[in-house]
N, C-alpha and C positions, 0 to 999 in steps of 0.2 A: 377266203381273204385274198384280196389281189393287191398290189403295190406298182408302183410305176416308178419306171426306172429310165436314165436316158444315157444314152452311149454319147461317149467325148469324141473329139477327130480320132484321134490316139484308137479307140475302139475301135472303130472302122475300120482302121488301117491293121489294126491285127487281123478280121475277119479275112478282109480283104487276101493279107498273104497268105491265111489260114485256106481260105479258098483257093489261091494261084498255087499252094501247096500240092492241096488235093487234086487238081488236076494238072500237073503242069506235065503230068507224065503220056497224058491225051492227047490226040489230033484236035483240034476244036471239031471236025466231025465226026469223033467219037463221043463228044459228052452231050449228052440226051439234052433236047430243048427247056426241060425245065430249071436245068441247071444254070443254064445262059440266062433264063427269065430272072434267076433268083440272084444271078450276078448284079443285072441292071437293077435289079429293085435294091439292092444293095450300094451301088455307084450311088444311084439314085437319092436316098437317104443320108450317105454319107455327103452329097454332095449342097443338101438341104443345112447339114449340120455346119459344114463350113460356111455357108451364108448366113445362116442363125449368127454364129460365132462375131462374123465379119461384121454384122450390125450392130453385135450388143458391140464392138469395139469401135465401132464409128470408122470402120473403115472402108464401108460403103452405104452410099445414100439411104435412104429405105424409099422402095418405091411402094407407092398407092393404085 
């Protein structure tokens, strides 16, 4: 059975500290490249969600 689920801004922004959490106690060149990958795909996402947002609210154009 799978189900689909969608994270709100508010989500993101918990991962988000939940991750600045877990490393904030690292060099940025101590935490292994995958971690930094999984950040951005995360920014990344989070930052799709915000523009989803902003369009259903008509507060930006929608571009074609």
């Amino acid at each position: 059975m799978s189900m689909e689920i969608e994270l709100s801004v508010s989500d993101y922004h918990n991962i988000m500290n939940w991750y600045e959490l877990a490393f904030a106690k690292h060099k940025p060149t101590e935490v292994d490249q995958k971690e930094h990958t999984t950040l951005r795909k995360i920014s990344v996402m989070a930052q799709a969600c915000i523009d989803e947002q902003k369009k259903i609210k008509g507060d930006e154009p929608e571009t074609t």
